[in-house]
N, C-alpha and C positions, 0 to 999 in steps of 0.2 A: 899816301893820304888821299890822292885823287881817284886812286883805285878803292877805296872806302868805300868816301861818299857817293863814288857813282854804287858803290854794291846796297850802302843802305838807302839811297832812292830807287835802287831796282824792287830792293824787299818792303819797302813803304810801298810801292805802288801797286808790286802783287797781292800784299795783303789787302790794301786797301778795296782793290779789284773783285779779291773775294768776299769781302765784306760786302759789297757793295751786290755780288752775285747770290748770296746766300738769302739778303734781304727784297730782293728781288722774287727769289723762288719763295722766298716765306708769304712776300706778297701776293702772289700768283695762289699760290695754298689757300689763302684768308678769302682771295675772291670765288677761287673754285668751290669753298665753303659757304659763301654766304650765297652763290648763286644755284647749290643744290638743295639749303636749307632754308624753310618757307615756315613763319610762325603766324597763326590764325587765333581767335577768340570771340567770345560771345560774355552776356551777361545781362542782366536784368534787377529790378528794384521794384517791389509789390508791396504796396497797401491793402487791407484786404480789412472789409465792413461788412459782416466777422469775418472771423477767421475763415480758413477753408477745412471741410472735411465734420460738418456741422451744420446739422437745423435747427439750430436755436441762436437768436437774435440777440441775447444775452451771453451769448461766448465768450465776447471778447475782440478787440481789434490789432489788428498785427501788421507792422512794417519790419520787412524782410528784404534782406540783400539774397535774395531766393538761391541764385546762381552765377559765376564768375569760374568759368572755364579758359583755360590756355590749353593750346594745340601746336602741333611743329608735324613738317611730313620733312622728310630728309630722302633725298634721292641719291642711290649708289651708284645707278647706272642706269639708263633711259629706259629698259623694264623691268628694275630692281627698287624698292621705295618701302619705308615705313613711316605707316602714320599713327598719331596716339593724342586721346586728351588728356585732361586733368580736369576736372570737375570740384569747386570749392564750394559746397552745398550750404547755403543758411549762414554768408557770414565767415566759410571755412568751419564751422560748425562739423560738417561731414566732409571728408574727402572719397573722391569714386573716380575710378578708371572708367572714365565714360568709354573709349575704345584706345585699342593697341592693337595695329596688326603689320605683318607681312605683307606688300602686294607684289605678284611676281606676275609679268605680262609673258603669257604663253604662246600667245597666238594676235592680232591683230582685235579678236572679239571677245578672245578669254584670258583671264588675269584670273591668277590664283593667289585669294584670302588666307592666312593663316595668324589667329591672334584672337583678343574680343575685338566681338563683331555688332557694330549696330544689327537686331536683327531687321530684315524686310519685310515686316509688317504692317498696314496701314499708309499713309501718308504724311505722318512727323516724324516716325519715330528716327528715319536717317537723317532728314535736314529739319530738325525742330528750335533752331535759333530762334530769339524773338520777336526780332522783325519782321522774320518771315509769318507771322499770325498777325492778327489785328488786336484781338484779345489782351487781355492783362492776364488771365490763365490759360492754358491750353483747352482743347475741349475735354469737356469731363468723360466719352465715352474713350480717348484716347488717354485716360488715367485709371479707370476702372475696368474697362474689358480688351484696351491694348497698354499693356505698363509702360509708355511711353515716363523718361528714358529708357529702355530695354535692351542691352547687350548681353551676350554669351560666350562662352569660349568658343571656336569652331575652327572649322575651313570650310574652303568652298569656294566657286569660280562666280564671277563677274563681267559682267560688259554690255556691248552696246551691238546691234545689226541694223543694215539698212538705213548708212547714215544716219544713224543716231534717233530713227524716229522709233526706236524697241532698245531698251536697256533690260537688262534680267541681271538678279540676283541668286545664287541658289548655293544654301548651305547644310552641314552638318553639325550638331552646337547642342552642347549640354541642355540634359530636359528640365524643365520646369519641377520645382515639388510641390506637390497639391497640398501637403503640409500646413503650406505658408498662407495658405486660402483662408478670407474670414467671409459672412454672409454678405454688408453692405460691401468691402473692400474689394471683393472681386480678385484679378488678376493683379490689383498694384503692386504688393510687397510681396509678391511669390520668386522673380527672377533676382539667380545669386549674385548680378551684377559683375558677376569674372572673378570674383572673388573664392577661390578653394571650391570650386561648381563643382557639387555630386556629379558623376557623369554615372551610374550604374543605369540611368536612362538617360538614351541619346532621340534627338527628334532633326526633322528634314524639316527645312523653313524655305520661300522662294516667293518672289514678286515680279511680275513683269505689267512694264508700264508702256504705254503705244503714244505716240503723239499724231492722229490719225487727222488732225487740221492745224491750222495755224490758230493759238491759243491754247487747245483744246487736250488733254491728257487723261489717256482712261487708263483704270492700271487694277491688278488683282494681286491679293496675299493669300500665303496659305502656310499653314504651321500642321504638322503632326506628329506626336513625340509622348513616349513615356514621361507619368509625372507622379510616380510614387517612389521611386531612387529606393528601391525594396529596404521600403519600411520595413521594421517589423509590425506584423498585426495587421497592416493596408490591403497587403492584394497587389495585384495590376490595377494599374488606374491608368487610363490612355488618354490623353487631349487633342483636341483637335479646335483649329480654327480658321476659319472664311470670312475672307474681307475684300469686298469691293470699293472702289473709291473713282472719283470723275472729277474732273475742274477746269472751268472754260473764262479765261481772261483774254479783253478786247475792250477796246478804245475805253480803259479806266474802270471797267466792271470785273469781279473778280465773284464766280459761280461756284461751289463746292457740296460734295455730297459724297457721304461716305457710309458704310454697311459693314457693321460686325457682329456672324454669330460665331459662340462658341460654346464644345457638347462638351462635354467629364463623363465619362463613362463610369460607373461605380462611387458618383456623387454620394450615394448611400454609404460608404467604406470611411470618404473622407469625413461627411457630417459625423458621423460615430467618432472620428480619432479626434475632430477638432472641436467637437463638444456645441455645435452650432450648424444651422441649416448653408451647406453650400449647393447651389444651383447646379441642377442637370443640363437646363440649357442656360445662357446669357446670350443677352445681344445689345448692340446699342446701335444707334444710327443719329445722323446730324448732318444738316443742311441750312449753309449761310450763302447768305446774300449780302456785296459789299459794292460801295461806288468810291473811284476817287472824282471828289468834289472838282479838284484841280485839272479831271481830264486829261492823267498821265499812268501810262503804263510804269509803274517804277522799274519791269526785267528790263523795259527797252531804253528808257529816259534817263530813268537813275537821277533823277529830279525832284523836288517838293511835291508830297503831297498829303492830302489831305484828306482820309479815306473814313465813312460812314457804314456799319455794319449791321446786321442782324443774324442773329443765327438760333435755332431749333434743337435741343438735341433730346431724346430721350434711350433710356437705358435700364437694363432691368438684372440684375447678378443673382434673381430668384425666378428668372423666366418660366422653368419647369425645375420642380424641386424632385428629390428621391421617395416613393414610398415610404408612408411613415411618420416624416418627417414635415414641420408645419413651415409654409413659404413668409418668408420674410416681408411681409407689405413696406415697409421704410425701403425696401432694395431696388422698387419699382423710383425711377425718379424724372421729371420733367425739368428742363432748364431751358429758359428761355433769354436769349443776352444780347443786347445794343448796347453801341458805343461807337470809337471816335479813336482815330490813331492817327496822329501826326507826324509826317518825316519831313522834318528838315534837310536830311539829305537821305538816300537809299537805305542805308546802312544805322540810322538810329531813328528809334522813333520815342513820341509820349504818348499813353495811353490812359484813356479813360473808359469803363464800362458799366454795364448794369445785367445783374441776374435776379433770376427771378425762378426757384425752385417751387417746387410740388412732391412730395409722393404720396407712394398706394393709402399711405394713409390719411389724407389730406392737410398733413402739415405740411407749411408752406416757410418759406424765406426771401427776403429781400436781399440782395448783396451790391455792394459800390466797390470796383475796384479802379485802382490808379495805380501806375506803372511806368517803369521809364527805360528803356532797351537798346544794347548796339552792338554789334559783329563788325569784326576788322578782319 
């Protein structure tokens, strides 16, 4: 009997033991998971007197859950990583794979992209959360002549030289279809978003940005790529685009200035397929001026503040039209926008603003908008 009970408290105790080891390694598993998997998000909430994408005063007024993205980057191994959004457009109204990629660190300065890719164009299109602007809308040249959000399928390498004060970009990624081009819309609703991308034209995208003082960041884009995915009836149609951009922040002043043209070779091909004048050349350009009243840097503070803007932009998606064909004067447009952005902390803010449109044809608009935004 005594030779039992010691045998079943030997087997209570080894079990117990492995019990107690398995939950152990299960716990160790749960941490080493939650310490290589990292979940991010953004979103935003717009009013808008009228609506947007309209110069008439009698449109209509619109309150919109615009945007509410979730994000996760899961790390395999310290240069093994994927990252990917989700994008809940208008409400969930629209769902879009804002990005999804592979990143593989190859070298200390190159890391290799594979997946949708924010492209490198401009100045929002990779970091366009909405605190990061002052605005209740993005700027409109970064909606008509760069389709900020803008991803594609691609690859392509990545990274940073010289201590970090030179990052570059430089990919390969499904081309654009000129197609999808209307006269005011410009570049908005041409890229396939990742979604089944024609690739029968491919295009080379790349941005390198310099931090050549403290504050200070000058940086160039550049896109050129097939954009007729052989139609039938089209032809070759080639796109091409150049973008400059600058921005100097110091002691609560926030400087910005940015430059886009872009050419369509055989604008004449695509006006014929899409039964409307599209531009030979576009460009748009926009320059704001901001203060934090509070006299706080938010990159370095990450404190309240209280920031006052102004900004300029104009933009024109019938710059130079095709022979033949008559230029769109509504396409020329002026925007002129102040306003007021408040953070409570870094990371959200409320927004209020004022625009103030013009085009070639001198109709004009007023617009009020209000906003409320935060990134985690």
């Amino acid at each position: 009997m005594k030779t039992w009970n010691a045998l079943s408290s030997s087997l209570a105790l080894a079990l117990l033991f492995s019990i107690s080891q398995t939950a152990l390694a299960r716990a160790e598993e749960d941490e080493d998971l939650l310490g290589k998997l990292q979940f991010h998000g953004y979103g935003e909430l717009h009013y808008n007197n009228p609506k947007i994408d309209t110069m008439s005063s009698g449109a209509g007024n619109v309150i919109d859950v615009h945007r509410f993205v979730l994000g996760w980057e899961y790390e395999f191994t310290e240069n093994l990583r994927v990252e990917a959004e989700l994008d809940y457009e208008h409400a969930a109204k629209e769902l879009e794979l804002e990005e999804a990629y592979l990143e593989y660190d190859l070298l200390p300065a190159v890391s290799l992209r594979v997946g949708t890719l924010l492209m490198p164009v401009g100045p929002l299109n990779e970091t366009h959360e909405p605190p990061l602007y002052y605005s209740v809308e993005r700027p409109y040249v970064e909606r008509y002549i760069i389709p900020t959000t803008w991803q594609e399928n691609g690859l392509g390498v990545a990274g940073q030289l010289h201590d970090g004060t030179v990052s570059y970009r430089a990919y390969v990624a499904a081309g654009l279809d000129a197609t999808r081009m209307t006269s005011l819309g410009g570049l908005h609703d041409v890229s396939s978003k990742g979604s089944e991308s024609k690739a029968d034209d491919l295009a080379g995208v790349g941005r390198v940005e310099f931090l050549p003082a403290r504050g200070l960041t000058i940086a160039g884009s550049g896109y050129y790529g097939g954009a007729d995915q052989r139609t039938p009836g089209l032809g070759k149609v080639t796109l091409v685009i150049q973008e400059i951009d600058a921005r100097f922040r110091r002691a609560g002043f926030d400087l910005r200035l940015a430059s886009t043209a872009l050419s369509l070779d055989r604008a004449d091909r695509v006006s014929a397929f899409v039964g409307e004048t599209i531009g030979r050349l576009m460009f748009g350009v926009y320059g704001e001026a901001a203060y934090d009243l509070l006299r706080r840097d938010r990159s370095e503070n990450g404190g309240r503040s209280l920031v006052v803007f102004v900004r300029r932009e104009l933009l024109d998606t019938n710059d130079e039209v095709p022979a033949g064909f008559t230029r769109n004067l509504a396409a020329r447009r002026a925007i002129h926008s102040g306003g007021v952005a408040y953070y409570p902390m870094e990371k959200v803010a409320f927004k209020t603003d004022f625009e103030h449109w013009q085009d070639g044809t001198g109709a004009q608009l007023n617009r009020v908008n209000l906003g409320a935004a935060f990134m985690f």
